[in-house]
N, CA, C and O atoms as a Tripos MOL2 file, in Angstrom:
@<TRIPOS>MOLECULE
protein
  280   279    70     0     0
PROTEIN
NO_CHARGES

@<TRIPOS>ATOM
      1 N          49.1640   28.8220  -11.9080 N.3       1 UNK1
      2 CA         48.4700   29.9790  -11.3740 C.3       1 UNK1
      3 C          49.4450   31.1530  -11.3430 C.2       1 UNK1
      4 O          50.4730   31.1610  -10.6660 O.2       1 UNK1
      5 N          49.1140   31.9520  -11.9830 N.am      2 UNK2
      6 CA         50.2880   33.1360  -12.7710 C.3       2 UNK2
      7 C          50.3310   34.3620  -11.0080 C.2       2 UNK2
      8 O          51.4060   34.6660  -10.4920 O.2       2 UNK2
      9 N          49.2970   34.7180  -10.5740 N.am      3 UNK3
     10 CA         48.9620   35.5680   -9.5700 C.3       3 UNK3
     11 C          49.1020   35.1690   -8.2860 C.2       3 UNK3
     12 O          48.2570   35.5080   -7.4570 O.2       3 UNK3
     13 N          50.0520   34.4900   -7.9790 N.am      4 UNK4
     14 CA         50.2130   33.7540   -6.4170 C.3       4 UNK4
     15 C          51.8800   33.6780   -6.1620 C.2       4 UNK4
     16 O          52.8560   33.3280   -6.8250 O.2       4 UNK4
     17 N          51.6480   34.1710   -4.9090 N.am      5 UNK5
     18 CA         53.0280   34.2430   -4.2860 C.3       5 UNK5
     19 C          53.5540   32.9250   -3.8010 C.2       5 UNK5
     20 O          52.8960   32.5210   -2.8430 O.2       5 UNK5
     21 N          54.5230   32.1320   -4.1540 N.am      6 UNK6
     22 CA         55.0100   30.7910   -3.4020 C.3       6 UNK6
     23 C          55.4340   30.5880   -2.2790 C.2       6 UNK6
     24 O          55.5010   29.4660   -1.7780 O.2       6 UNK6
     25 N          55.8870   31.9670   -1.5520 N.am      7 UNK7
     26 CA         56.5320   32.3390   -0.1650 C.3       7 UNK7
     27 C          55.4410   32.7140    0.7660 C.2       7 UNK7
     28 O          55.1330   32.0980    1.7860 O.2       7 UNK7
     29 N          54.8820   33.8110    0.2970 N.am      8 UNK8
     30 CA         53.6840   33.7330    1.9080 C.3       8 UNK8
     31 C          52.1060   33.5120    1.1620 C.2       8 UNK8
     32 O          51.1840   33.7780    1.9340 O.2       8 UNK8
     33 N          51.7750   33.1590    0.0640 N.am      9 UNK9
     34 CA         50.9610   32.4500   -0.0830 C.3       9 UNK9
     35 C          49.9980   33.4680   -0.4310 C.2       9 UNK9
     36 O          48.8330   33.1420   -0.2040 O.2       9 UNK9
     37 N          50.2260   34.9150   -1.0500 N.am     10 UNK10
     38 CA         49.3000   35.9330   -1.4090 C.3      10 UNK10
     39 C          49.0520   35.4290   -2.3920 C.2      10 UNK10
     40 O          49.9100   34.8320   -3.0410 O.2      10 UNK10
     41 N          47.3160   35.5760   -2.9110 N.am     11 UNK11
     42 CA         46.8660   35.4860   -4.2760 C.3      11 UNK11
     43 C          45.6420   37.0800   -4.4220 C.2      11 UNK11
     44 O          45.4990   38.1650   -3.8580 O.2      11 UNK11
     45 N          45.0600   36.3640   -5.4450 N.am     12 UNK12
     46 CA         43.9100   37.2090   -5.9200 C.3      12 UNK12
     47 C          43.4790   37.1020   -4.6980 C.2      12 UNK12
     48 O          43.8080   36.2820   -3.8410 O.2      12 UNK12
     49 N          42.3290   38.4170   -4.6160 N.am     13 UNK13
     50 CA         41.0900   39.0920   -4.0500 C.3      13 UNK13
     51 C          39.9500   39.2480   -4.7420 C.2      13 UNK13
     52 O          40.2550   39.8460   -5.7740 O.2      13 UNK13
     53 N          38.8490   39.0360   -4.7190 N.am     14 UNK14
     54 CA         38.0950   39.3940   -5.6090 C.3      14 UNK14
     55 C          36.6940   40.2180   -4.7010 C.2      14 UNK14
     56 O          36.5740   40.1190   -3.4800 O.2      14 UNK14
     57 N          35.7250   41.0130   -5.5900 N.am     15 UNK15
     58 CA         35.0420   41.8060   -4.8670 C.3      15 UNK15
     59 C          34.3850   42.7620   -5.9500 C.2      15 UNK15
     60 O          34.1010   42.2770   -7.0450 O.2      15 UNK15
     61 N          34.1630   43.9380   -5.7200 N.am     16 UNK16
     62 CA         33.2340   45.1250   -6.3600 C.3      16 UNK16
     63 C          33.5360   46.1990   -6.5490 C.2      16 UNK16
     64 O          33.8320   46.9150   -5.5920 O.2      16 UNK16
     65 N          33.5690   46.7810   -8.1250 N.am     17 UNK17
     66 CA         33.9190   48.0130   -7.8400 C.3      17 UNK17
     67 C          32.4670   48.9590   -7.6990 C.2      17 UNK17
     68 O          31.5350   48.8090   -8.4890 O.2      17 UNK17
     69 N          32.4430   49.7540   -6.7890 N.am     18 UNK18
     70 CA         31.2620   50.6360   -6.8140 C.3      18 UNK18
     71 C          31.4280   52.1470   -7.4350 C.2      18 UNK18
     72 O          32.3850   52.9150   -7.3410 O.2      18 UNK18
     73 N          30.2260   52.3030   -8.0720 N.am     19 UNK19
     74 CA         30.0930   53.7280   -8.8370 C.3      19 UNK19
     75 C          29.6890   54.8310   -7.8900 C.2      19 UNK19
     76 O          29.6290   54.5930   -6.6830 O.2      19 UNK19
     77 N          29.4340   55.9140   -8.3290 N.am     20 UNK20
     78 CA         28.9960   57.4650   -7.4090 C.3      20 UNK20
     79 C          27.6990   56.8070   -7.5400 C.2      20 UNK20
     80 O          26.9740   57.0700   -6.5810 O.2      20 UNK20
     81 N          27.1320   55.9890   -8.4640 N.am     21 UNK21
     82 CA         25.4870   55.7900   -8.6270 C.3      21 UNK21
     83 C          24.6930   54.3360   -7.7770 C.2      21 UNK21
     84 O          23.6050   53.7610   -7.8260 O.2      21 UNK21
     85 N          26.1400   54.1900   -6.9310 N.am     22 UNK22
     86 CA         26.2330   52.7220   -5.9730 C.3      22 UNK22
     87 C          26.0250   51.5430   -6.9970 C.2      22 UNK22
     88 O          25.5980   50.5750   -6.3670 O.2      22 UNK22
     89 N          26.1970   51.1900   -8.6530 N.am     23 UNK23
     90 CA         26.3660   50.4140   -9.0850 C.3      23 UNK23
     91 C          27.8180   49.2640   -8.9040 C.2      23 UNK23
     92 O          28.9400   49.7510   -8.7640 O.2      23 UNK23
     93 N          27.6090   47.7310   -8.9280 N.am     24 UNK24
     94 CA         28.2680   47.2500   -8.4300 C.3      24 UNK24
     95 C          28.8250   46.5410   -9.6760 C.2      24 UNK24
     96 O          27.9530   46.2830  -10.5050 O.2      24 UNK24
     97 N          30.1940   46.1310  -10.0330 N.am     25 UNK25
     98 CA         30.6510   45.4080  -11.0110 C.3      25 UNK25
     99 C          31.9180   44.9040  -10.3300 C.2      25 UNK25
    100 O          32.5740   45.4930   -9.4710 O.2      25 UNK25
    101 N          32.1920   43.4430  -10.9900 N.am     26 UNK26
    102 CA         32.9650   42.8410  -10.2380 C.3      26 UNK26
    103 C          34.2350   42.9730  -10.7710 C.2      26 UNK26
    104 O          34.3530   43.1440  -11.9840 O.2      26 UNK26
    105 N          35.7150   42.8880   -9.6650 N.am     27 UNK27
    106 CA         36.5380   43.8120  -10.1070 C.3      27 UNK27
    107 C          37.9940   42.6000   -9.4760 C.2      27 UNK27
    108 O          37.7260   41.9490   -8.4660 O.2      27 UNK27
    109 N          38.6780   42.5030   -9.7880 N.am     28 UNK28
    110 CA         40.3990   41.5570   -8.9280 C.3      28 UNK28
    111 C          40.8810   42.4920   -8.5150 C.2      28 UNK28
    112 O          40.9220   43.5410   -9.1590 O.2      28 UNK28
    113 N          41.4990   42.3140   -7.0190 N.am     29 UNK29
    114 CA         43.0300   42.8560   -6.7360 C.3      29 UNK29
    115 C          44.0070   41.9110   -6.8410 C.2      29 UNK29
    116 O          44.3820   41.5590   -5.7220 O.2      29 UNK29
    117 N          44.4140   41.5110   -7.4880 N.am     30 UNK30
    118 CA         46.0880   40.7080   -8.1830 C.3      30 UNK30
    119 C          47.3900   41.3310   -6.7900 C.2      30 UNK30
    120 O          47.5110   42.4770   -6.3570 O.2      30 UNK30
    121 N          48.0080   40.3450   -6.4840 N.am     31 UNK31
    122 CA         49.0690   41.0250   -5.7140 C.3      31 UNK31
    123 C          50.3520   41.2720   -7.0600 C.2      31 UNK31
    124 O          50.2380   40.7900   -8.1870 O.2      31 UNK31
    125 N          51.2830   41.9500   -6.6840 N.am     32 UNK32
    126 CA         52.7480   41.9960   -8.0710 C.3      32 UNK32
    127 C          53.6150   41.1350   -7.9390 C.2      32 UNK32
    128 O          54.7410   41.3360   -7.4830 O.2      32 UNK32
    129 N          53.1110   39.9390   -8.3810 N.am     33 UNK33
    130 CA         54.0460   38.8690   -8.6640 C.3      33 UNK33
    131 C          55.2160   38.4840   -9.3560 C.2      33 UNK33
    132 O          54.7860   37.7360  -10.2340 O.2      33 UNK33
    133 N          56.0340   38.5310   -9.4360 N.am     34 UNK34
    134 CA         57.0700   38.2420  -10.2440 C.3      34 UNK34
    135 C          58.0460   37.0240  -10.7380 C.2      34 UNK34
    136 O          58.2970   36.3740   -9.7230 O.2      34 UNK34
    137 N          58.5210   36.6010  -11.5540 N.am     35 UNK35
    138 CA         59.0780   35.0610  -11.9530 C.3      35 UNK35
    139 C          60.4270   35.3760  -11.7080 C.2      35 UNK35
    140 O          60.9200   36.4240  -12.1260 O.2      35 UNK35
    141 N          60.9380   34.7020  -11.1840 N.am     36 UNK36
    142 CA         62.2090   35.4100  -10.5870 C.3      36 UNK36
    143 C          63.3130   33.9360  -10.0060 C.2      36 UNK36
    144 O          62.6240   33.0050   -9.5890 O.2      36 UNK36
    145 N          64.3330   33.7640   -9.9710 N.am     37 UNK37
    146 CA         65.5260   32.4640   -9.9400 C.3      37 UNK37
    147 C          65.9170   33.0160   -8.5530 C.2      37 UNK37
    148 O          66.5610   33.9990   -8.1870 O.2      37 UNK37
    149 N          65.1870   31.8570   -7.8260 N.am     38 UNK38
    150 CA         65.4310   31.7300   -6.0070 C.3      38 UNK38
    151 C          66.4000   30.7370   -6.1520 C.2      38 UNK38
    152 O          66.4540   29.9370   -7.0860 O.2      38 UNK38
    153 N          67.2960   30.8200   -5.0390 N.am     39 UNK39
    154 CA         68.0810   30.0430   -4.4010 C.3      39 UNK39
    155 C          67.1200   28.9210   -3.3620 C.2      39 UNK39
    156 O          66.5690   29.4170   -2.3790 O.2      39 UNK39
    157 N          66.9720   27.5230   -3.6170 N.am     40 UNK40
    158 CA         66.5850   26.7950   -2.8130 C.3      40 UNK40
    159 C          66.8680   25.5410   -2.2380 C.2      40 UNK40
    160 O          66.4200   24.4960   -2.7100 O.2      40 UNK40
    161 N          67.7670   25.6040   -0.9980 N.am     41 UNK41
    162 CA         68.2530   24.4600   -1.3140 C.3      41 UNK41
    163 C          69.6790   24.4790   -1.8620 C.2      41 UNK41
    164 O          70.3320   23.4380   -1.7830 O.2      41 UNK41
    165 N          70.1630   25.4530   -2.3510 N.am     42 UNK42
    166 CA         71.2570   25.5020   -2.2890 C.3      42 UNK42
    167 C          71.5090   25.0500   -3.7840 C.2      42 UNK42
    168 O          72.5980   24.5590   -4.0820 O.2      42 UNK42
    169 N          70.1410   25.2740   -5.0730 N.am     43 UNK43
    170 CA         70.2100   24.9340   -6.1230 C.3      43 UNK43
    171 C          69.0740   26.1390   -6.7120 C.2      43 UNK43
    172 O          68.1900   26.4940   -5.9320 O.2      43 UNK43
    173 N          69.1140   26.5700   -7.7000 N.am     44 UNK44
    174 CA         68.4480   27.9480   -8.5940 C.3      44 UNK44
    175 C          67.3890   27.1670   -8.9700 C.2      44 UNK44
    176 O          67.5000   26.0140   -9.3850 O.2      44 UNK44
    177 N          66.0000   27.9850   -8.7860 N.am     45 UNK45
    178 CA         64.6190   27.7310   -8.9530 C.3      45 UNK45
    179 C          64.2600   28.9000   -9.5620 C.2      45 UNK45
    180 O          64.8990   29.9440   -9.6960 O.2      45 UNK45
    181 N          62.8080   28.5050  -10.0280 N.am     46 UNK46
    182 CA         62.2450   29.6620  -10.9670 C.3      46 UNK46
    183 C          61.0300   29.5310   -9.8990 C.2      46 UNK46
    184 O          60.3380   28.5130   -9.8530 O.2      46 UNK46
    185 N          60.8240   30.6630   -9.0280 N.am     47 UNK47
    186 CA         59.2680   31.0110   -8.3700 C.3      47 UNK47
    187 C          58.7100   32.2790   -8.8740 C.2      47 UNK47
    188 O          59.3300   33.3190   -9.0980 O.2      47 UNK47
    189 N          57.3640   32.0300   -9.0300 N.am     48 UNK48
    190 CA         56.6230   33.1290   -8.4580 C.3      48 UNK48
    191 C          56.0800   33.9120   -6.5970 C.2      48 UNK48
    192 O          55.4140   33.4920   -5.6510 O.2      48 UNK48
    193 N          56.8590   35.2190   -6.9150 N.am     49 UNK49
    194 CA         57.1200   36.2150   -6.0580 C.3      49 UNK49
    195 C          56.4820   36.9660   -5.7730 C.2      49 UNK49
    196 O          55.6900   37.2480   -6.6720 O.2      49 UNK49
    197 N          56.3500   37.6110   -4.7650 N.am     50 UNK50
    198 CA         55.6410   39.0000   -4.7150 C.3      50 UNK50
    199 C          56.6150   39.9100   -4.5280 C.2      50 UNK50
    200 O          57.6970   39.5510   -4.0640 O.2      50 UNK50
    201 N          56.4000   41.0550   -4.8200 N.am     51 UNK51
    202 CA         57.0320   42.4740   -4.5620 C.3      51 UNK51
    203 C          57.5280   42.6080   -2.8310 C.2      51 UNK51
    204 O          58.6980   42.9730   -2.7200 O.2      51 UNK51
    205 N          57.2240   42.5060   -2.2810 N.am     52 UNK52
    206 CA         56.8680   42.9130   -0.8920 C.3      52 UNK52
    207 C          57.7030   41.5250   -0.2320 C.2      52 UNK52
    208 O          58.0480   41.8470    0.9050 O.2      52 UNK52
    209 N          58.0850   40.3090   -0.4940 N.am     53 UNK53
    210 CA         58.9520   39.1950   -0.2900 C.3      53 UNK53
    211 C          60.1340   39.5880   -0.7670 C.2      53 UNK53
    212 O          61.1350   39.5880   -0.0510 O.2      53 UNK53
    213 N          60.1530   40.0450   -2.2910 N.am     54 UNK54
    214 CA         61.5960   40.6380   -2.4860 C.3      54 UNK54
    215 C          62.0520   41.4030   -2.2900 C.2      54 UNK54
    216 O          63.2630   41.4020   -2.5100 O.2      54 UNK54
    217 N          61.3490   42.7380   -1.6750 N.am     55 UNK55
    218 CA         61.9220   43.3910   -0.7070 C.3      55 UNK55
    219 C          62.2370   43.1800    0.4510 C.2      55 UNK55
    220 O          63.3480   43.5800    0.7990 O.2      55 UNK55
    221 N          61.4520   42.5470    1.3480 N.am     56 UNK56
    222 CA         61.7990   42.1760    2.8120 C.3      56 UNK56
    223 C          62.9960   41.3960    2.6180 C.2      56 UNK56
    224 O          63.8130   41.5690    3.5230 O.2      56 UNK56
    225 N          63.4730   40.3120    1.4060 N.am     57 UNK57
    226 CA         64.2520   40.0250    2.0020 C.3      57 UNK57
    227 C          64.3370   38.1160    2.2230 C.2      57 UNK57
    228 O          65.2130   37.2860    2.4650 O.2      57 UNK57
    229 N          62.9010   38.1250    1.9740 N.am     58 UNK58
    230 CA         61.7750   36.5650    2.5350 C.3      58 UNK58
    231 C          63.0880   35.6430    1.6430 C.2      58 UNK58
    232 O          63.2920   34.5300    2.1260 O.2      58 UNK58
    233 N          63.7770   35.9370    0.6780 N.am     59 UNK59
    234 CA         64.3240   34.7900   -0.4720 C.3      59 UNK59
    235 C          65.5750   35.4290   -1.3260 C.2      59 UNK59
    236 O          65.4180   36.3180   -2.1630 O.2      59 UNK59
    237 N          66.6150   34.9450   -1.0470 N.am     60 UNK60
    238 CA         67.4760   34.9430   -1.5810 C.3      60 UNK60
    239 C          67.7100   34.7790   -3.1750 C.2      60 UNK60
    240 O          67.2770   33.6980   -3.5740 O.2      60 UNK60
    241 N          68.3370   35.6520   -4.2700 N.am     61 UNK61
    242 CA         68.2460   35.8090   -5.4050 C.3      61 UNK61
    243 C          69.2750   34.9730   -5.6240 C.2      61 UNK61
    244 O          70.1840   34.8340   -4.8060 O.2      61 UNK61
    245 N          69.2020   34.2220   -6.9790 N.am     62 UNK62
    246 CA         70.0480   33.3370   -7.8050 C.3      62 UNK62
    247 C          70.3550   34.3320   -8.8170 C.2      62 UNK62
    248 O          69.7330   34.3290   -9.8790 O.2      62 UNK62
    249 N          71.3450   35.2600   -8.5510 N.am     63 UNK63
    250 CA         71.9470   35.7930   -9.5900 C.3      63 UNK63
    251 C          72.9440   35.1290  -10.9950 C.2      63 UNK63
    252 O          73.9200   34.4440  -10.6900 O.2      63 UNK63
    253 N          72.6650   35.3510  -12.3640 N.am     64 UNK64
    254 CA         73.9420   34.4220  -13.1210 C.3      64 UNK64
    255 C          75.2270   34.9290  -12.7370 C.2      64 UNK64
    256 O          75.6620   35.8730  -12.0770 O.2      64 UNK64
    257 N          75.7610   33.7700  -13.5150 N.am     65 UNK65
    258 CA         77.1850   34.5070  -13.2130 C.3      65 UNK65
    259 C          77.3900   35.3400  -14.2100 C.2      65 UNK65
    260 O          76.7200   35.3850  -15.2420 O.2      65 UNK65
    261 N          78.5680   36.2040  -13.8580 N.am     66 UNK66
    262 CA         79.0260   37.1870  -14.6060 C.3      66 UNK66
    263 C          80.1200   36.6920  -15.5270 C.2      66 UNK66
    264 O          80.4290   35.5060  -15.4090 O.2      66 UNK66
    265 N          80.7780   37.4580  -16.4660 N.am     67 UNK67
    266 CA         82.2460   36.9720  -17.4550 C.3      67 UNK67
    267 C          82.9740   36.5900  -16.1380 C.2      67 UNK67
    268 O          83.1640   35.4890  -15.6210 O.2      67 UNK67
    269 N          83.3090   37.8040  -15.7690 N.am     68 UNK68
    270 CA         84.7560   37.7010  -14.6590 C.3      68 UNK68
    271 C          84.4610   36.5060  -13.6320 C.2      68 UNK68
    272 O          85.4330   36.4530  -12.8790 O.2      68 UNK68
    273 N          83.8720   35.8930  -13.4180 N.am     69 UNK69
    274 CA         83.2090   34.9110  -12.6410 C.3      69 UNK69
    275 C          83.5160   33.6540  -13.0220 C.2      69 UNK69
    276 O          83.9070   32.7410  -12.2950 O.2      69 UNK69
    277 N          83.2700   33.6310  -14.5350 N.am     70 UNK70
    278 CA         82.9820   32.2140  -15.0570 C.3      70 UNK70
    279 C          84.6140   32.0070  -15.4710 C.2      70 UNK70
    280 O          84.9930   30.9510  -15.9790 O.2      70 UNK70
@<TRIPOS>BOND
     1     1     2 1
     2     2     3 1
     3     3     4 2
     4     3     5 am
     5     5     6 1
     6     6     7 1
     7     7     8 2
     8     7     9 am
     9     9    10 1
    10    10    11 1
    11    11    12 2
    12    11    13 am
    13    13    14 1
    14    14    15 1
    15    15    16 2
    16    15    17 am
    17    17    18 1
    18    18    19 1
    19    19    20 2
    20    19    21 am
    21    21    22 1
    22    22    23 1
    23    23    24 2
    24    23    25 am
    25    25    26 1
    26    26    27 1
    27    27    28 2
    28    27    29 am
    29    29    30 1
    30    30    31 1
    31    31    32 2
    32    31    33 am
    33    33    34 1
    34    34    35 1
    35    35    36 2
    36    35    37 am
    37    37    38 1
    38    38    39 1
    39    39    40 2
    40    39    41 am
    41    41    42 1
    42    42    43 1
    43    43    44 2
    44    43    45 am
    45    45    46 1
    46    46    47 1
    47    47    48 2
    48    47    49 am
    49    49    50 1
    50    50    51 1
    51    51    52 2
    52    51    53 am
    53    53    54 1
    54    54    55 1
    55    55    56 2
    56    55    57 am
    57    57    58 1
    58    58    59 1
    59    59    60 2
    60    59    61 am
    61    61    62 1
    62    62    63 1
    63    63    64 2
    64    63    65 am
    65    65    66 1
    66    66    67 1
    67    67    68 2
    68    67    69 am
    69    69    70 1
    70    70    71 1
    71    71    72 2
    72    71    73 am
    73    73    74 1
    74    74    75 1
    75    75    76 2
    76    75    77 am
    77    77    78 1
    78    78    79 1
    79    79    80 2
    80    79    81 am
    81    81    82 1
    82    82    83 1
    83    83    84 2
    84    83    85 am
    85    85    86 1
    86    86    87 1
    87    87    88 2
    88    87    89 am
    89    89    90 1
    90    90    91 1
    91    91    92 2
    92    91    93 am
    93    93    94 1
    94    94    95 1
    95    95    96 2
    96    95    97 am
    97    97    98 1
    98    98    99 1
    99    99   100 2
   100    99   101 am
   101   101   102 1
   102   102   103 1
   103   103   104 2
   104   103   105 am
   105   105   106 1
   106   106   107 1
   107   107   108 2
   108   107   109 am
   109   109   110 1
   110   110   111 1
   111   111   112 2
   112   111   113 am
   113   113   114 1
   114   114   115 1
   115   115   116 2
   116   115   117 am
   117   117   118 1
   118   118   119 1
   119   119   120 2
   120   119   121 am
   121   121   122 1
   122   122   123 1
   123   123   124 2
   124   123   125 am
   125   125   126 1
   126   126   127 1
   127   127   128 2
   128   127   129 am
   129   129   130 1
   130   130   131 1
   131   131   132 2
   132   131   133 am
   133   133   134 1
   134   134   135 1
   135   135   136 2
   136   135   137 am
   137   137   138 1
   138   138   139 1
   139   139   140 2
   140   139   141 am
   141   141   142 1
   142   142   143 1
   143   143   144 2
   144   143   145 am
   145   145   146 1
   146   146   147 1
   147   147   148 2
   148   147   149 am
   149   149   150 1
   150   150   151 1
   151   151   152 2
   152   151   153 am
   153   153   154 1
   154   154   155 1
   155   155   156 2
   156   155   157 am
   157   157   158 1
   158   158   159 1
   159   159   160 2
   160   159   161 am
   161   161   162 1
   162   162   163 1
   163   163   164 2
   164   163   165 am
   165   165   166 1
   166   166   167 1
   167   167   168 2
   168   167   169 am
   169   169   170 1
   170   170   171 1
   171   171   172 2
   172   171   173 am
   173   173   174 1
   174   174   175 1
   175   175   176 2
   176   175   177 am
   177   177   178 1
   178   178   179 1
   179   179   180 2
   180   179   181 am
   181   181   182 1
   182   182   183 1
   183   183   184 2
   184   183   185 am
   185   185   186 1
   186   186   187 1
   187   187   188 2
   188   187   189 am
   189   189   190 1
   190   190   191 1
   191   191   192 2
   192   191   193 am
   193   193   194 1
   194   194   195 1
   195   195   196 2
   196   195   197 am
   197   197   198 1
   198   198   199 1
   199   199   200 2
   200   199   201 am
   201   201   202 1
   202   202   203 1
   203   203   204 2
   204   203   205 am
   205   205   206 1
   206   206   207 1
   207   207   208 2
   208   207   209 am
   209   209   210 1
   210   210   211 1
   211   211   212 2
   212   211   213 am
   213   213   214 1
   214   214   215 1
   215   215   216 2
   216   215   217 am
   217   217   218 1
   218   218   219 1
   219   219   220 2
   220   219   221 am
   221   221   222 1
   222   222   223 1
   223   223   224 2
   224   223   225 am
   225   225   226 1
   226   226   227 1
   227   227   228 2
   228   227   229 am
   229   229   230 1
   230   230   231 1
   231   231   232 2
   232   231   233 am
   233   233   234 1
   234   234   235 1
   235   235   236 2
   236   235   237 am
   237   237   238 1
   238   238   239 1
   239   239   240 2
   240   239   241 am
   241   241   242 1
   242   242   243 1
   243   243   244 2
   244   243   245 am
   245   245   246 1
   246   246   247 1
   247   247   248 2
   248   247   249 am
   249   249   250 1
   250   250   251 1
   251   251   252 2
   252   251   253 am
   253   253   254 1
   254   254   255 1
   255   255   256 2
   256   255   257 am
   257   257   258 1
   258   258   259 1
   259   259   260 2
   260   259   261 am
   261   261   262 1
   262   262   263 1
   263   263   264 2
   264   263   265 am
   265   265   266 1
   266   266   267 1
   267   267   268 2
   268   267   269 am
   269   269   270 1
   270   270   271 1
   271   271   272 2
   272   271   273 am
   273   273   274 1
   274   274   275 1
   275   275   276 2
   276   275   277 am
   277   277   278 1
   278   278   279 1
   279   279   280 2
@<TRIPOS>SUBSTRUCTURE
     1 UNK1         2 RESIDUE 1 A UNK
     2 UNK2         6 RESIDUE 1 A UNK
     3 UNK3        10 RESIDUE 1 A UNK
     4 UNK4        14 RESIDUE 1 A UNK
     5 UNK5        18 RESIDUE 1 A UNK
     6 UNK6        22 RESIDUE 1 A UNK
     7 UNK7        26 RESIDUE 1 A UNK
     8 UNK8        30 RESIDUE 1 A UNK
     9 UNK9        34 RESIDUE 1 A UNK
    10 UNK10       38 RESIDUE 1 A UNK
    11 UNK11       42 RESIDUE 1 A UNK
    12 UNK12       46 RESIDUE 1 A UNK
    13 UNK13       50 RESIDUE 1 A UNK
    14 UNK14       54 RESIDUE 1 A UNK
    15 UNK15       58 RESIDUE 1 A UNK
    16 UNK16       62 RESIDUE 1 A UNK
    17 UNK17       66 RESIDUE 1 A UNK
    18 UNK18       70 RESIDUE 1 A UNK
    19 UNK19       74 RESIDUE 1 A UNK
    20 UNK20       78 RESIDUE 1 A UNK
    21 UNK21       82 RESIDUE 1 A UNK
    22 UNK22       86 RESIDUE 1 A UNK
    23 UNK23       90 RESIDUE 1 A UNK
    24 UNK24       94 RESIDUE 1 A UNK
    25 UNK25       98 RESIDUE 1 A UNK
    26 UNK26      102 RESIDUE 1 A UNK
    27 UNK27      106 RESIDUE 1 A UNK
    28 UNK28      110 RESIDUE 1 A UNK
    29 UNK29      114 RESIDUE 1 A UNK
    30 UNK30      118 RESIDUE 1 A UNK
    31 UNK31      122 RESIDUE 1 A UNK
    32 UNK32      126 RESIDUE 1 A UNK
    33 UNK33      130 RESIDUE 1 A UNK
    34 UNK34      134 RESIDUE 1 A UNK
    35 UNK35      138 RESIDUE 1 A UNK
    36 UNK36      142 RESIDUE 1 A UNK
    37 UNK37      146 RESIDUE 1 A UNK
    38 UNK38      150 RESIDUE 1 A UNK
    39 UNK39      154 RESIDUE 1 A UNK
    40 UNK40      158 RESIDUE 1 A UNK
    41 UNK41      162 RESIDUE 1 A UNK
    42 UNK42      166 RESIDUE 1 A UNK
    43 UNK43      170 RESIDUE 1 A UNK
    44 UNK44      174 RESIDUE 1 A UNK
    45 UNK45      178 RESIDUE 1 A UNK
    46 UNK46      182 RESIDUE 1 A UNK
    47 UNK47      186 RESIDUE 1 A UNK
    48 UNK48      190 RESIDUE 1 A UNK
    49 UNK49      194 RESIDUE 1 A UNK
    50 UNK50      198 RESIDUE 1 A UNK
    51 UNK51      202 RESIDUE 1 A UNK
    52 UNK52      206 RESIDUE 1 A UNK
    53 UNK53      210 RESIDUE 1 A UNK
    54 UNK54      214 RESIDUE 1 A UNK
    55 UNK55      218 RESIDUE 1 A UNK
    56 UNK56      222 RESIDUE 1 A UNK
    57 UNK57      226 RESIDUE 1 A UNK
    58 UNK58      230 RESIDUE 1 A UNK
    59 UNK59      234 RESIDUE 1 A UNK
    60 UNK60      238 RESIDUE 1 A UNK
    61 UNK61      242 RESIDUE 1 A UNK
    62 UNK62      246 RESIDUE 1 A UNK
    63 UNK63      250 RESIDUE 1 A UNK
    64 UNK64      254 RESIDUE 1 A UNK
    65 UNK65      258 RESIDUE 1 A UNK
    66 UNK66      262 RESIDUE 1 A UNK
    67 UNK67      266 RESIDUE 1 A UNK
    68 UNK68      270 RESIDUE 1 A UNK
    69 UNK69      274 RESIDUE 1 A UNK
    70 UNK70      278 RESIDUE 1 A UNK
């Protein structure tokens, strides 16, 4: 499931978009998920994220290493 957050559990919305003519067609709000290498456990994972988790902060990034590093 490509549209779901693994941390607080946001997914799709679904619902209507309405016209000036009150016509109704059905429409998603998607949250901005992202695939992204969490630290879990104290070992690098691949989750899907939301925007709003990786800002707050919710999950720690598994950055690679760098040259000077390795």
């Amino acid at each position: 499931m490509g549209k779901y957050c693994e941390i607080c559990e946001k997914a799709t919305l679904n619902g209507h978009s309405v016209s000036h003519s009150n016509r109704k067609t059905n429409r998603i709000w998607a949250p901005n998920v992202q695939s992204v290498r969490v630290m879990v456990n104290g070992a690098a994972k691949r989750m899907n994220v939301c925007t709003r988790c990786l800002r707050s902060g919710k999950v720690e990034r598994a950055l690679p290493k760098t040259r000077e590093e390795a």
